[in-house]
mmCIF file of the N, C-alpha and C atoms, coordinates in Angstrom:
data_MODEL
# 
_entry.id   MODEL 
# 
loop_
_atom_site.group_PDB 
_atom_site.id 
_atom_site.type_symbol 
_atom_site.label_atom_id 
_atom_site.label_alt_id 
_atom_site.label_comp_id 
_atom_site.label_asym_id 
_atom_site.label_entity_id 
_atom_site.label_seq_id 
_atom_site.pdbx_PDB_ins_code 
_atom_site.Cartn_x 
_atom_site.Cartn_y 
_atom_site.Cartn_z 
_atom_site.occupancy 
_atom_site.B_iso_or_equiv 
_atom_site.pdbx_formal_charge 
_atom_site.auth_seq_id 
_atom_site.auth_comp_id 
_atom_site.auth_asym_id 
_atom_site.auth_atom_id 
_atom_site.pdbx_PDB_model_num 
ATOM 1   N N  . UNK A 1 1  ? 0.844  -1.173 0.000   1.00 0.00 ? 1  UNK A N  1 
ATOM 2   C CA . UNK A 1 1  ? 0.000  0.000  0.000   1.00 0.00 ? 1  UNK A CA 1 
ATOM 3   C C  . UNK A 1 1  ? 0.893  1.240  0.000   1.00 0.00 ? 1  UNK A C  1 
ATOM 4   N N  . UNK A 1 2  ? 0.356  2.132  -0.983  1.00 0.00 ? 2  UNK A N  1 
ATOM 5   C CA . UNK A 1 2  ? 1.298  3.568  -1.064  1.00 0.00 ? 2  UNK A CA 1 
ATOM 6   C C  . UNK A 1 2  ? 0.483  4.873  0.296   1.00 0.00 ? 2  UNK A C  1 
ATOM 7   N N  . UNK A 1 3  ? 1.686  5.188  0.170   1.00 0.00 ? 3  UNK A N  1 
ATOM 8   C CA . UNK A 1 3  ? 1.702  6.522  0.938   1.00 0.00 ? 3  UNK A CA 1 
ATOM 9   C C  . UNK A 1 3  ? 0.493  7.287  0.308   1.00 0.00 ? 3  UNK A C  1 
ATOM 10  N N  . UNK A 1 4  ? -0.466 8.172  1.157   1.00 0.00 ? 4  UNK A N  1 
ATOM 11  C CA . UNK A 1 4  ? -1.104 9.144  0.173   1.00 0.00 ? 4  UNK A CA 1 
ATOM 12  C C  . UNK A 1 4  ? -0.505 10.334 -0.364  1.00 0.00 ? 4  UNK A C  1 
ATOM 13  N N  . UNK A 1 5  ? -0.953 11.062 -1.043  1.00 0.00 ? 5  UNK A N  1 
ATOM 14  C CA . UNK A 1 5  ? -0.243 12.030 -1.602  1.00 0.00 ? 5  UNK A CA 1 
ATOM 15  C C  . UNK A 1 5  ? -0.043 13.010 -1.021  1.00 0.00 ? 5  UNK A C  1 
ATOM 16  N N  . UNK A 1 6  ? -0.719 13.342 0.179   1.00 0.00 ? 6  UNK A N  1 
ATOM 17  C CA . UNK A 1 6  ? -0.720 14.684 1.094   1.00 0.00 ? 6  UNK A CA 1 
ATOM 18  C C  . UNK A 1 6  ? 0.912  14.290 2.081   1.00 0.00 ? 6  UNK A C  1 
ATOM 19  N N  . UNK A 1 7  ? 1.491  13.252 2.164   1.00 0.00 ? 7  UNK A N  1 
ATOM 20  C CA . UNK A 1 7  ? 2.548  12.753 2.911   1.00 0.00 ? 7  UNK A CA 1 
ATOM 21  C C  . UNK A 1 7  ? 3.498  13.108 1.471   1.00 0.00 ? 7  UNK A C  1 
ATOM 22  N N  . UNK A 1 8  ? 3.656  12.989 0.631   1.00 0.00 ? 8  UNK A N  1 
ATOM 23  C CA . UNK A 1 8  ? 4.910  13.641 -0.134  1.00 0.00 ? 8  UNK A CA 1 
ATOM 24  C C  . UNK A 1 8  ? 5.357  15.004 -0.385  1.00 0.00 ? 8  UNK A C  1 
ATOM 25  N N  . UNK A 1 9  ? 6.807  15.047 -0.286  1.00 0.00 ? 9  UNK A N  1 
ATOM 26  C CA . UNK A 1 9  ? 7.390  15.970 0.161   1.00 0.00 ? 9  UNK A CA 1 
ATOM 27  C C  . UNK A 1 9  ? 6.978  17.277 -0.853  1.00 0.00 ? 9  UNK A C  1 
ATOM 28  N N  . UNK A 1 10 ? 6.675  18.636 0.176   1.00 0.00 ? 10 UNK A N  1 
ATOM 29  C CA . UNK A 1 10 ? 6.081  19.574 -0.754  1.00 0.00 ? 10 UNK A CA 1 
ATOM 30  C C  . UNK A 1 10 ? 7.230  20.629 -1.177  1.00 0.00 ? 10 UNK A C  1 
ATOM 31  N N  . UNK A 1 11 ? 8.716  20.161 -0.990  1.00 0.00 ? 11 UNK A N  1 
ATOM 32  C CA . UNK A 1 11 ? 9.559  21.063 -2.013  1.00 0.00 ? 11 UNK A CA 1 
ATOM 33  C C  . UNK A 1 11 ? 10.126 20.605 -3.082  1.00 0.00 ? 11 UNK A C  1 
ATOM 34  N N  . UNK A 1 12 ? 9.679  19.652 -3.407  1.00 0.00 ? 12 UNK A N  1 
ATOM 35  C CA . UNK A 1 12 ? 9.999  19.364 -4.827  1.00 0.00 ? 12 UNK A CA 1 
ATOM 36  C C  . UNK A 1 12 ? 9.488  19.840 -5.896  1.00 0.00 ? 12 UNK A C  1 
ATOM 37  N N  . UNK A 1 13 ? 10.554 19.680 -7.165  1.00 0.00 ? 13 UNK A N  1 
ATOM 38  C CA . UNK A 1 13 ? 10.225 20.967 -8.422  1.00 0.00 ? 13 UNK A CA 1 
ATOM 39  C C  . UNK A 1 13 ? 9.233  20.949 -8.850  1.00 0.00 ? 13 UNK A C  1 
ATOM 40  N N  . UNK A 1 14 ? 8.365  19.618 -8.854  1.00 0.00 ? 14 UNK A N  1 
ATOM 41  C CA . UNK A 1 14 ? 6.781  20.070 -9.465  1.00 0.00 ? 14 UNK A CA 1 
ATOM 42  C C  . UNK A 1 14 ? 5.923  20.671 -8.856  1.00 0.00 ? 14 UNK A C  1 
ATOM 43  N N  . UNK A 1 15 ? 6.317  20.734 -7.296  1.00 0.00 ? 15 UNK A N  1 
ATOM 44  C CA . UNK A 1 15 ? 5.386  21.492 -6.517  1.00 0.00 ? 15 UNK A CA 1 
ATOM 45  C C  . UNK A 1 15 ? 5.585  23.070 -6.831  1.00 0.00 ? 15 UNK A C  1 
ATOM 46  N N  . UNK A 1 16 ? 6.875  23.619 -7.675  1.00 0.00 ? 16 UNK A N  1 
ATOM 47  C CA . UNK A 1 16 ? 7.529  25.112 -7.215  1.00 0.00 ? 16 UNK A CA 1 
ATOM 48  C C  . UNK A 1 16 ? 7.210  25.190 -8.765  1.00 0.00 ? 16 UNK A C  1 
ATOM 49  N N  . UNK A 1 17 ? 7.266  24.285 -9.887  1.00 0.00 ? 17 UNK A N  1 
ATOM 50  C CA . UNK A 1 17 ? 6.999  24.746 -11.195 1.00 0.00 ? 17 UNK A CA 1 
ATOM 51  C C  . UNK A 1 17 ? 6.020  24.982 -11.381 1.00 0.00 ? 17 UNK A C  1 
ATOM 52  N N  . UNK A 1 18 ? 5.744  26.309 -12.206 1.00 0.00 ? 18 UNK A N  1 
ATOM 53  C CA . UNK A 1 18 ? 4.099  26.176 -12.392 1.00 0.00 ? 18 UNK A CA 1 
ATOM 54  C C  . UNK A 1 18 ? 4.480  26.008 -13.835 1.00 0.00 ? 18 UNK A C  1 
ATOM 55  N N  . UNK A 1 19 ? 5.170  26.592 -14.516 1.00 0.00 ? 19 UNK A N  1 
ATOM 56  C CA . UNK A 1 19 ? 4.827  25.870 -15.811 1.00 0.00 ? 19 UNK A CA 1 
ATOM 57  C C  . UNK A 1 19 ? 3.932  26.314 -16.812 1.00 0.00 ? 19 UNK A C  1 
ATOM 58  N N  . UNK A 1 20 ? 4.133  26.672 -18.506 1.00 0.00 ? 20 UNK A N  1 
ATOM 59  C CA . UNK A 1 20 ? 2.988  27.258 -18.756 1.00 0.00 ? 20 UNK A CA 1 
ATOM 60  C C  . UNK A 1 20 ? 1.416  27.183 -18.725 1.00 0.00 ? 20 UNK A C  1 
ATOM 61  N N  . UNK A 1 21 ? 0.273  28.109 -19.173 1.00 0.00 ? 21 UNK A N  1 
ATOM 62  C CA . UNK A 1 21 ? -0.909 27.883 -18.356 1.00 0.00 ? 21 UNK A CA 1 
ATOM 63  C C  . UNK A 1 21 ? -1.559 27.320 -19.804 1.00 0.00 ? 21 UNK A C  1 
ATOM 64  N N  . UNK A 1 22 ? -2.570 26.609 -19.623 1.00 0.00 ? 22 UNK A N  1 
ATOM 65  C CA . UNK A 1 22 ? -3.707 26.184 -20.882 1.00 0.00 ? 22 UNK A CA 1 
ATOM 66  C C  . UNK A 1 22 ? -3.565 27.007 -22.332 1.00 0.00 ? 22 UNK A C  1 
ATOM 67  N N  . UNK A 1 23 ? -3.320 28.766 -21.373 1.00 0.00 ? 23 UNK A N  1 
ATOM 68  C CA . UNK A 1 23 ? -3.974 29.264 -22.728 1.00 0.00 ? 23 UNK A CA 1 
ATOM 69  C C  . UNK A 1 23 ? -2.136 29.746 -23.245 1.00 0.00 ? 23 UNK A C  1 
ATOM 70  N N  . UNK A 1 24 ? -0.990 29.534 -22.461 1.00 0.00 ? 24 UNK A N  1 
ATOM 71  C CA . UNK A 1 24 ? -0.324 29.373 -22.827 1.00 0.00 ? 24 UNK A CA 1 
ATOM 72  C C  . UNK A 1 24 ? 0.225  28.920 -23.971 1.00 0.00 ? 24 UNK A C  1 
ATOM 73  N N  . UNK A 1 25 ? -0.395 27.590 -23.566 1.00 0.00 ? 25 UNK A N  1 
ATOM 74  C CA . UNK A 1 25 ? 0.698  25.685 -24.657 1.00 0.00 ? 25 UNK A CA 1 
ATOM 75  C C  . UNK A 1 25 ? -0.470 26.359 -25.271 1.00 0.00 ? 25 UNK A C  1 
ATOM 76  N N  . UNK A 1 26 ? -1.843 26.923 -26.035 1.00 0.00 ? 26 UNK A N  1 
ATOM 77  C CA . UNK A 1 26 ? -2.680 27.012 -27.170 1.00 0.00 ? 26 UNK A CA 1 
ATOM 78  C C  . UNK A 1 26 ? -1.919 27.797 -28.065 1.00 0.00 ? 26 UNK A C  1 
ATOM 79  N N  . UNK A 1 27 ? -1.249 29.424 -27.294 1.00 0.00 ? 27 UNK A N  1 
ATOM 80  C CA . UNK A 1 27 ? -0.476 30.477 -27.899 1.00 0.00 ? 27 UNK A CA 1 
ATOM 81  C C  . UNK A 1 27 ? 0.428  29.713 -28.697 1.00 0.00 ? 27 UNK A C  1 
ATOM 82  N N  . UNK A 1 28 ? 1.254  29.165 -28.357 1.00 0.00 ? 28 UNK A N  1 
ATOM 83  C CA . UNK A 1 28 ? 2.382  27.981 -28.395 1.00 0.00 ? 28 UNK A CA 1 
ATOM 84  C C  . UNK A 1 28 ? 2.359  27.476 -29.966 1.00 0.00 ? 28 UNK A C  1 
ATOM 85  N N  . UNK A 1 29 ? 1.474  26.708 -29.762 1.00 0.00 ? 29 UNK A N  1 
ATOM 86  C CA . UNK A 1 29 ? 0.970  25.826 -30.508 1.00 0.00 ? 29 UNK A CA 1 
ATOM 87  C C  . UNK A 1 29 ? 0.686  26.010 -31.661 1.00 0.00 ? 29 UNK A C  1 
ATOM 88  N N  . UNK A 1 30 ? -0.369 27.326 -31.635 1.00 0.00 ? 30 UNK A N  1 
ATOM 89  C CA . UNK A 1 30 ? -1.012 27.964 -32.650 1.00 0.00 ? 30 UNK A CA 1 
ATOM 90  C C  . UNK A 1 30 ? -0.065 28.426 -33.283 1.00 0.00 ? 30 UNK A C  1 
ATOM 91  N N  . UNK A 1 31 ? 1.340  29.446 -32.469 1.00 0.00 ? 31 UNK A N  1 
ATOM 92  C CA . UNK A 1 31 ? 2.111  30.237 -33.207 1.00 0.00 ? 31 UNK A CA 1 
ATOM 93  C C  . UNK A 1 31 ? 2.762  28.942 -34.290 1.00 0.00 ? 31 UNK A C  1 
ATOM 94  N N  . UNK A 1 32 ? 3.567  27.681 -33.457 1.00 0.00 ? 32 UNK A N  1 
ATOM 95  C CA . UNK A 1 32 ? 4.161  26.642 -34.086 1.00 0.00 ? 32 UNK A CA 1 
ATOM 96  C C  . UNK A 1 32 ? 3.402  26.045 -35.194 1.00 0.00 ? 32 UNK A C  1 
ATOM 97  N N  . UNK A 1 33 ? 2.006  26.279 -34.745 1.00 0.00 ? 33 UNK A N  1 
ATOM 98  C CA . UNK A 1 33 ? 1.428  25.618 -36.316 1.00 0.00 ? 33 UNK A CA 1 
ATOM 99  C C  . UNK A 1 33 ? 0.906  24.334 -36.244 1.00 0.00 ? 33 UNK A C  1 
ATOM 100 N N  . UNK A 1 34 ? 0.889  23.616 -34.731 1.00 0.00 ? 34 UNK A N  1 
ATOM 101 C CA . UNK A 1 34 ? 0.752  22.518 -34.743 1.00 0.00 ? 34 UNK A CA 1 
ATOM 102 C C  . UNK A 1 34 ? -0.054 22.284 -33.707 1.00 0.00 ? 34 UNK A C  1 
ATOM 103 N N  . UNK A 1 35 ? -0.971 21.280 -33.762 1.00 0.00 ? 35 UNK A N  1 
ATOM 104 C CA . UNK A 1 35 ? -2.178 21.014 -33.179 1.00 0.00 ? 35 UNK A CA 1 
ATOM 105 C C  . UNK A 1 35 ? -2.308 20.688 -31.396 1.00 0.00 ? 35 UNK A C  1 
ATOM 106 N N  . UNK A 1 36 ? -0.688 19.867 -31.513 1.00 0.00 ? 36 UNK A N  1 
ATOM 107 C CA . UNK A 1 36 ? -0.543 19.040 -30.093 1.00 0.00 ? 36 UNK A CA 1 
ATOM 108 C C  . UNK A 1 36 ? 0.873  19.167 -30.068 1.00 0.00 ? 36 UNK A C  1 
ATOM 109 N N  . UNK A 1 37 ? 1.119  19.533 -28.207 1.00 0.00 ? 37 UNK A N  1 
ATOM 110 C CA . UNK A 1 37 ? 2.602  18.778 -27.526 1.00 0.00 ? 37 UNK A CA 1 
ATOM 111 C C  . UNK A 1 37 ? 3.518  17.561 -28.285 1.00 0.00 ? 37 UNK A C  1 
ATOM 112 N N  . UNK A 1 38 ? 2.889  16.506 -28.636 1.00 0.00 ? 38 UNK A N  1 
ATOM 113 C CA . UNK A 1 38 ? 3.211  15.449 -29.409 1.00 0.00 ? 38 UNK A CA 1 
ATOM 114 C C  . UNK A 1 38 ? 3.190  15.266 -30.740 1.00 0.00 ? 38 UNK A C  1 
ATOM 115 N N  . UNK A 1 39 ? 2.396  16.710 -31.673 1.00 0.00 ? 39 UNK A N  1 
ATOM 116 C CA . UNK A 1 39 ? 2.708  16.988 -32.777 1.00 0.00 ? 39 UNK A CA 1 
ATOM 117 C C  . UNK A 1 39 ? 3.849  18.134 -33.373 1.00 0.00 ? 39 UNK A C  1 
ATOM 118 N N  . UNK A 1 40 ? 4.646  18.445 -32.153 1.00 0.00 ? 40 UNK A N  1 
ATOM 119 C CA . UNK A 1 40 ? 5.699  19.764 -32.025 1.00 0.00 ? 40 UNK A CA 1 
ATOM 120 C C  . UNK A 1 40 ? 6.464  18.842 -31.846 1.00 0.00 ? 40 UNK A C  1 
ATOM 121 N N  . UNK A 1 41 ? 7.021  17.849 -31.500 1.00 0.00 ? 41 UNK A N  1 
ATOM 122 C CA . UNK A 1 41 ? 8.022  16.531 -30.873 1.00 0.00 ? 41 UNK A CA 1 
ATOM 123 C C  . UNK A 1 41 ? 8.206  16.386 -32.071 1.00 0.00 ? 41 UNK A C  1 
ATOM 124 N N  . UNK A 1 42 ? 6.661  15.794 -32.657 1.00 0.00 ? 42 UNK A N  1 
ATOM 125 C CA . UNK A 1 42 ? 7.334  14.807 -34.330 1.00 0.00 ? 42 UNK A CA 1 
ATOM 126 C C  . UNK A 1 42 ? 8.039  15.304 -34.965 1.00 0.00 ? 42 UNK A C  1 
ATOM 127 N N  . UNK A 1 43 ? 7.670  16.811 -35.044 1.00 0.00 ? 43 UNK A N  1 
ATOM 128 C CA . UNK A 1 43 ? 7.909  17.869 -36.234 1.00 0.00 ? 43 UNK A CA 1 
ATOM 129 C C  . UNK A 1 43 ? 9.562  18.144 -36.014 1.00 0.00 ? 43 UNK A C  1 
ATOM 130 N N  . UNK A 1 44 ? 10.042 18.406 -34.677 1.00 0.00 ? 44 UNK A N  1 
ATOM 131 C CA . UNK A 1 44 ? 11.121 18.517 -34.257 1.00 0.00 ? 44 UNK A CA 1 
ATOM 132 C C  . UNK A 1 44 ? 12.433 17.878 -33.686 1.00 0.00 ? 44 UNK A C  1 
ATOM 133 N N  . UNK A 1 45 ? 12.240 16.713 -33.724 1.00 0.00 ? 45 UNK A N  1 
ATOM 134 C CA . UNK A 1 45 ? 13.111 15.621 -33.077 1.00 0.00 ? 45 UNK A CA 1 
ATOM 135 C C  . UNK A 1 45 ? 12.814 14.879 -33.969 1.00 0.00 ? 45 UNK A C  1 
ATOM 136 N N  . UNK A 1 46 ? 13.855 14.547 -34.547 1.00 0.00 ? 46 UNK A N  1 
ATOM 137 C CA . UNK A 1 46 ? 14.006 13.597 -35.150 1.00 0.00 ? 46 UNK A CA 1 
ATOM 138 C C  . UNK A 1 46 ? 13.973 12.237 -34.933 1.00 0.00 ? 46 UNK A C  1 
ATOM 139 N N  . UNK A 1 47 ? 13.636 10.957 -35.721 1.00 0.00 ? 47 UNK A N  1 
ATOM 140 C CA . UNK A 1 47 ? 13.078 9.834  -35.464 1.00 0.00 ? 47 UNK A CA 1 
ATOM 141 C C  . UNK A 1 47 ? 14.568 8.939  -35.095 1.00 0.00 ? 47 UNK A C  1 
ATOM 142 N N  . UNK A 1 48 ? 15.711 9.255  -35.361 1.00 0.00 ? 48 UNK A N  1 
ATOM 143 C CA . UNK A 1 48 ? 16.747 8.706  -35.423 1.00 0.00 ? 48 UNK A CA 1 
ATOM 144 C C  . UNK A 1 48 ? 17.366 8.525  -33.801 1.00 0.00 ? 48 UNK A C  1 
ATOM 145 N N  . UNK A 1 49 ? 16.737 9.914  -33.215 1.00 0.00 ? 49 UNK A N  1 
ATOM 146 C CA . UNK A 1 49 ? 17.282 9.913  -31.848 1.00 0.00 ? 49 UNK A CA 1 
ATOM 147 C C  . UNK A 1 49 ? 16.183 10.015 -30.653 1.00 0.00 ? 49 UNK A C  1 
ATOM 148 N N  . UNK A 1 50 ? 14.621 9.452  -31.165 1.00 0.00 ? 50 UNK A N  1 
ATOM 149 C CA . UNK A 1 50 ? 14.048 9.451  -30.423 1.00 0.00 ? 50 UNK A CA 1 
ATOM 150 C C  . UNK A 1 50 ? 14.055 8.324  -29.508 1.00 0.00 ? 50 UNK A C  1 
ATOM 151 N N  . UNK A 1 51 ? 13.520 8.118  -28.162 1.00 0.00 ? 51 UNK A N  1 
ATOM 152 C CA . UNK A 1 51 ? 13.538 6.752  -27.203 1.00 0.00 ? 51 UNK A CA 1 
ATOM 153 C C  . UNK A 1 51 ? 12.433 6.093  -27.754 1.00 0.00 ? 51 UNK A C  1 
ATOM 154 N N  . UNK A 1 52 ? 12.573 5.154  -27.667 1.00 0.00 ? 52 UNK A N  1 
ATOM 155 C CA . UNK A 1 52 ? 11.743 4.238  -27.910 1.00 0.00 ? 52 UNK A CA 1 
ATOM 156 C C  . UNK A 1 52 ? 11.005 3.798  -26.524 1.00 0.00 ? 52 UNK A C  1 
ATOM 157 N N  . UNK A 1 53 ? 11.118 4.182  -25.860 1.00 0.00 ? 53 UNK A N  1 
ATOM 158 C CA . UNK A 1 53 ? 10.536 3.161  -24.388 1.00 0.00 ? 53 UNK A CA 1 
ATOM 159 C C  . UNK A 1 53 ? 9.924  4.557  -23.201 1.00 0.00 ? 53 UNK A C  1 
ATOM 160 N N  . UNK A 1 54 ? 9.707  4.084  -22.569 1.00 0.00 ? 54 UNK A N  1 
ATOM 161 C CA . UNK A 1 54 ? 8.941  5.194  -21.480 1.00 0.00 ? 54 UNK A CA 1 
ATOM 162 C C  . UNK A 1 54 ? 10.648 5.625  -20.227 1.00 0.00 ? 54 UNK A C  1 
ATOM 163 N N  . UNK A 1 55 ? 10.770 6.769  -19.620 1.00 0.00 ? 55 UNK A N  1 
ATOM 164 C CA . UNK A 1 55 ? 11.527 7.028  -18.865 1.00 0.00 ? 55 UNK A CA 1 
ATOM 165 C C  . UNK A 1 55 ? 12.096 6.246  -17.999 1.00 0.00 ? 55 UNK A C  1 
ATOM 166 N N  . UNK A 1 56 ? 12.886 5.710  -17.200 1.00 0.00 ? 56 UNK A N  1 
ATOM 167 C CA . UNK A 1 56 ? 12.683 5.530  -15.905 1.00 0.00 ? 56 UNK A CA 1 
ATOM 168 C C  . UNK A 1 56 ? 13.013 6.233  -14.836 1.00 0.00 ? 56 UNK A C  1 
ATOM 169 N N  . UNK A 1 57 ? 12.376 7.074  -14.584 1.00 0.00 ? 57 UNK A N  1 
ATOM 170 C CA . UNK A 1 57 ? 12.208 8.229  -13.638 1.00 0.00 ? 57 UNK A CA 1 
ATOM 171 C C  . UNK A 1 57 ? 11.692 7.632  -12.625 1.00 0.00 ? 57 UNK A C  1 
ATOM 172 N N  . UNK A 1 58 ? 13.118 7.931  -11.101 1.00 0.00 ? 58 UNK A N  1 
ATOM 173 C CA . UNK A 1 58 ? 12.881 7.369  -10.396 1.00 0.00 ? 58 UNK A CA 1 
ATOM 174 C C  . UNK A 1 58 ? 11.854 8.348  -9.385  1.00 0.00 ? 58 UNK A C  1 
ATOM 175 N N  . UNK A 1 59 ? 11.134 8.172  -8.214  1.00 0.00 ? 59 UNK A N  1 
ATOM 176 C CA . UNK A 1 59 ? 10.257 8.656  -7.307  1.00 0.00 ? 59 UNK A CA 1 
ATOM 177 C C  . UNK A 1 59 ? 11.113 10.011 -6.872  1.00 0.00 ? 59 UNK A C  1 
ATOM 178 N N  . UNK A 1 60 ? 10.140 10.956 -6.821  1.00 0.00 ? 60 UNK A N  1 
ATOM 179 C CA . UNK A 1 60 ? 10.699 12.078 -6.633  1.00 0.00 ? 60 UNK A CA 1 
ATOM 180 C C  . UNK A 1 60 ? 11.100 12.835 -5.058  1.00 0.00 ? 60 UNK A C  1 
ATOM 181 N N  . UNK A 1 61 ? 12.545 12.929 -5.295  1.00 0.00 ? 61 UNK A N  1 
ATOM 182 C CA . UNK A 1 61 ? 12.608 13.560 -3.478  1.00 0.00 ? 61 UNK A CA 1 
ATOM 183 C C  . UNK A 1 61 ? 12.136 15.052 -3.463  1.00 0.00 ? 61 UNK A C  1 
ATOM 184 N N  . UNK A 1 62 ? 12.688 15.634 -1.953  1.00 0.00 ? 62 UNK A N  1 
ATOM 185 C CA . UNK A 1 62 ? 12.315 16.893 -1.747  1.00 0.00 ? 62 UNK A CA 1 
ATOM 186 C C  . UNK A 1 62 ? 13.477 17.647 -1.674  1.00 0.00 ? 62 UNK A C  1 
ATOM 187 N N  . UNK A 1 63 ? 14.044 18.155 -2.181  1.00 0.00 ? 63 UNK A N  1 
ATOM 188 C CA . UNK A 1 63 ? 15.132 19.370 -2.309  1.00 0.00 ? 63 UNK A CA 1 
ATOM 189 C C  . UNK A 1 63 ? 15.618 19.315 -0.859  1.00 0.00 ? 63 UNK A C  1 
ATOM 190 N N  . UNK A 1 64 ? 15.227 19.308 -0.078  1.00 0.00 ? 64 UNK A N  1 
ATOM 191 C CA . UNK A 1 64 ? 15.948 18.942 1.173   1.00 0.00 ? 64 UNK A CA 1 
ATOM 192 C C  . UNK A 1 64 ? 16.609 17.664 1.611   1.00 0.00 ? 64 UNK A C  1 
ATOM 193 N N  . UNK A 1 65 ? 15.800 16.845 1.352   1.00 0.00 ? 65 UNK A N  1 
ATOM 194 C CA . UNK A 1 65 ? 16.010 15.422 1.379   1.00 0.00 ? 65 UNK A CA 1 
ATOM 195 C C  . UNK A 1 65 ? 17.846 15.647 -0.077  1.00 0.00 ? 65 UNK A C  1 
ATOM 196 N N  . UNK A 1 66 ? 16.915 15.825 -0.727  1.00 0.00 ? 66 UNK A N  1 
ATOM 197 C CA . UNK A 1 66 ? 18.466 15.705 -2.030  1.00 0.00 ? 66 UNK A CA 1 
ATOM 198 C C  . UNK A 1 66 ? 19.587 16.659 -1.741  1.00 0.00 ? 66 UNK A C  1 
ATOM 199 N N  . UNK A 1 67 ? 19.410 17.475 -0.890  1.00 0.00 ? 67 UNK A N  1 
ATOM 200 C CA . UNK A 1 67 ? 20.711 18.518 -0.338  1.00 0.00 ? 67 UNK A CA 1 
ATOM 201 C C  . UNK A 1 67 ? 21.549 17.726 0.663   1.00 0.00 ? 67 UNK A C  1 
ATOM 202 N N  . UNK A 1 68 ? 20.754 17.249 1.617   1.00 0.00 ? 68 UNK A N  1 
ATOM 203 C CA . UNK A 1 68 ? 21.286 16.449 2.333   1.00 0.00 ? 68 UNK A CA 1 
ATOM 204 C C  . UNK A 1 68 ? 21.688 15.484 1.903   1.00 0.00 ? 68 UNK A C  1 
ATOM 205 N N  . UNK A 1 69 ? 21.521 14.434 0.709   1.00 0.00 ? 69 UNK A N  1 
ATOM 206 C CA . UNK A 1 69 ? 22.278 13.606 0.538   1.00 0.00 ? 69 UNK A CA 1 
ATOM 207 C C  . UNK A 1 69 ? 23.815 14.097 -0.371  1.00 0.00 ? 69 UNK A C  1 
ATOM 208 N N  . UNK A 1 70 ? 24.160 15.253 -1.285  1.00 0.00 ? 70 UNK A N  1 
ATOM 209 C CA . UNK A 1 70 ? 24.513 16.059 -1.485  1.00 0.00 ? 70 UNK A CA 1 
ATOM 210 C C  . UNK A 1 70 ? 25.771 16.510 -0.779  1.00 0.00 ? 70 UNK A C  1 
ATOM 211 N N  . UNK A 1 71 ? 25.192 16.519 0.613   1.00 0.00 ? 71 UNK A N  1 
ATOM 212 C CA . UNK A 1 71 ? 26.366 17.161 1.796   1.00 0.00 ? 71 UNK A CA 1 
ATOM 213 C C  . UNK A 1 71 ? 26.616 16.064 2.278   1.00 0.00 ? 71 UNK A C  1 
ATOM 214 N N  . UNK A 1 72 ? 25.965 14.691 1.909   1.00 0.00 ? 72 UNK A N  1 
ATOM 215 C CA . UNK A 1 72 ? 27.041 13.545 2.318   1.00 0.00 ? 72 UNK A CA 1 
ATOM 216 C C  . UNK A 1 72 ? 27.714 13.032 2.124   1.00 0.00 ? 72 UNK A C  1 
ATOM 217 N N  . UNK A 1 73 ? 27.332 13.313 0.315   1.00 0.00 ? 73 UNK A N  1 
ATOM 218 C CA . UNK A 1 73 ? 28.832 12.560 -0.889  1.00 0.00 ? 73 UNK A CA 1 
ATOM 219 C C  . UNK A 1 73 ? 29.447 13.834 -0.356  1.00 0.00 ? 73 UNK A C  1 
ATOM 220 N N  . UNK A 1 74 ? 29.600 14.956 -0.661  1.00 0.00 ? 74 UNK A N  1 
ATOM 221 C CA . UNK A 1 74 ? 30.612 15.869 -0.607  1.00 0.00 ? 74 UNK A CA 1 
ATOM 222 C C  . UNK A 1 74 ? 31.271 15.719 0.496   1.00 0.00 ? 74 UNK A C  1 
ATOM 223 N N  . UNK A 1 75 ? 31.473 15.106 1.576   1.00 0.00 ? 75 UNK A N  1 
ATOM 224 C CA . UNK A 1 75 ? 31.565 15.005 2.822   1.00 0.00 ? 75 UNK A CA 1 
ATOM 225 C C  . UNK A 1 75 ? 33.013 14.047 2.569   1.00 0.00 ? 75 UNK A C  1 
ATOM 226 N N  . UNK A 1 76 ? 32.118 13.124 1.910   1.00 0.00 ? 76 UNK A N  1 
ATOM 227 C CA . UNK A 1 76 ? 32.651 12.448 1.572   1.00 0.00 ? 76 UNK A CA 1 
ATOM 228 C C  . UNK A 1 76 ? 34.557 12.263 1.076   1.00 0.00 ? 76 UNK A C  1 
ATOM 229 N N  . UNK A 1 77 ? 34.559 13.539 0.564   1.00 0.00 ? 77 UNK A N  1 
ATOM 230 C CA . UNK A 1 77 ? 35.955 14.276 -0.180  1.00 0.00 ? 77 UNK A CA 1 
ATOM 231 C C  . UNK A 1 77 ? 36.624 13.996 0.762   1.00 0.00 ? 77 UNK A C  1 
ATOM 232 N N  . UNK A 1 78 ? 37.878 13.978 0.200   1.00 0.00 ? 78 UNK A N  1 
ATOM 233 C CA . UNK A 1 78 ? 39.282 14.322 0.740   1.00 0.00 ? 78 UNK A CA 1 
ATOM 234 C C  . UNK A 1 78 ? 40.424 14.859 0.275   1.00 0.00 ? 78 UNK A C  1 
ATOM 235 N N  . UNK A 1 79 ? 40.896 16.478 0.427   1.00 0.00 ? 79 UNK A N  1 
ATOM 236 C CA . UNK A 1 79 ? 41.764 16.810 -0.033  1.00 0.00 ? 79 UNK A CA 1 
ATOM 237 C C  . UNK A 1 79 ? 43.087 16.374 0.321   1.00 0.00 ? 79 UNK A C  1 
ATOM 238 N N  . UNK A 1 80 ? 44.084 16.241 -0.914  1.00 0.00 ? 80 UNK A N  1 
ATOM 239 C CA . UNK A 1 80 ? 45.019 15.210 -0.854  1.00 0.00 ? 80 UNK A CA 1 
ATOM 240 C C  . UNK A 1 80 ? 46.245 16.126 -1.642  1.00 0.00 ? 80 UNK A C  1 
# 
């Protein structure tokens, strides 16, 4: 059983991105000429270097959580 969502950490970048708005990606779109997010991809990336498979993007920490691990590799150092 997962955690609910109100328990994940609220400084992480999707919480701080807002990102453009609806009528934004339409401006976008319209200016580009193209209908959809995924019809601006085709048009622009080429098929040679696209992924074939879905991400694997692992679970997202909280900027604190990732600072701190951060200051533990660095810790880690030793000047020599």
């Amino acid at each position: 059983m997962s955690a609910p969502d109100f328990l994940d950490p609220t400084d992480t970048f999707i919480h701080r991105h807002l990102g453009p708005t609806e009528a934004d990606l339409r401006e976008m779109l319209a200016t580009a000429g193209v209908p959809s997010l995924q019809a601006l991809s085709d048009a622009v990336v080429p098929v040679d270097i696209r992924l074939r498979r879905e991400l694997n993007v692992p679970r997202h920490r909280g900027e604190q959580t990732v600072l701190q691990e951060l200051r533990s590799i660095a810790g880690e150092n030793r000047v020599h």
